[in-house]
N, C-alpha and C positions, 0 to 999 in steps of 0.2 A: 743469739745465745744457743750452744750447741747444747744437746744431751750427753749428761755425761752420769758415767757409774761412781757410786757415793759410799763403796763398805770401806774403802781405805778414810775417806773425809769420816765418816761416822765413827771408826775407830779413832783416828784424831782427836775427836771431839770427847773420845770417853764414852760413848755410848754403850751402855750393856743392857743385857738381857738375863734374867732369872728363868730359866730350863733347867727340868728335870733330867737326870739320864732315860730315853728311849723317847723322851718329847722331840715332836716332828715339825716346823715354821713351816707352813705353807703358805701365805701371804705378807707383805710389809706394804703399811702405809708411812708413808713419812713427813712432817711436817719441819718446816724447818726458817728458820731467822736468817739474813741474808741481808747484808749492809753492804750495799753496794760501791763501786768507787767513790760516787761522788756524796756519800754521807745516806743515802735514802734509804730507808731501811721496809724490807719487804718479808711477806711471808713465801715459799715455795713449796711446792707438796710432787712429791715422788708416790708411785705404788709399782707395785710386781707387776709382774705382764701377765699372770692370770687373774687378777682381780678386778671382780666386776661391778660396778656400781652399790648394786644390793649391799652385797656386803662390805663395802664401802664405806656404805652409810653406815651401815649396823657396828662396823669397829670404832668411825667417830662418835654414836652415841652412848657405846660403849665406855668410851676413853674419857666420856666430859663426866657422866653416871661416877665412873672410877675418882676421876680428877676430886669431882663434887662432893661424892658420899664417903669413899675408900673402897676397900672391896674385901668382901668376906667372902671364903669359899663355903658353901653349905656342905660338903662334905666332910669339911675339918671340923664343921660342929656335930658331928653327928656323932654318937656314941655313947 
């Protein structure tokens, strides 16, 4: 299996992202479903070529917290 670059598959797929105007991505993890020829079906994970473990980790426990709870910005509630 060769490596291969995934923004055109992720468009494909419909894939979006909620960004503000002047908001900056610095990192992508990606997770992703993957059914292979013969029916097997597998998970695959992509990240950027600067991301380091650390935080890594910190955007999957991030992402289950989010999945799990929802996510409330404390800034939006303030006022």
């Amino acid at each position: 299996m060769a490596d291969q670059k995934i923004g055109q598959l992720l468009d494909s797929l419909g894939v979006t992202v909620d960004l503000d105007e002047g908001d900056m991505p610095t990192d992508a993890h990606v997770i992703m479903k993957v059914v292979k020829a013969d029916g097997a079906v597998s998970l695959v994970k992509a990240a950027s070529e600067s991301l380091d473990w650390i935080t890594t980790l910190g955007m999957l426990t991030a992402a289950l917290k989010i999945e799990n709870d929802g996510y409330v910005n404390s800034r939006d509630d303030e006022g």
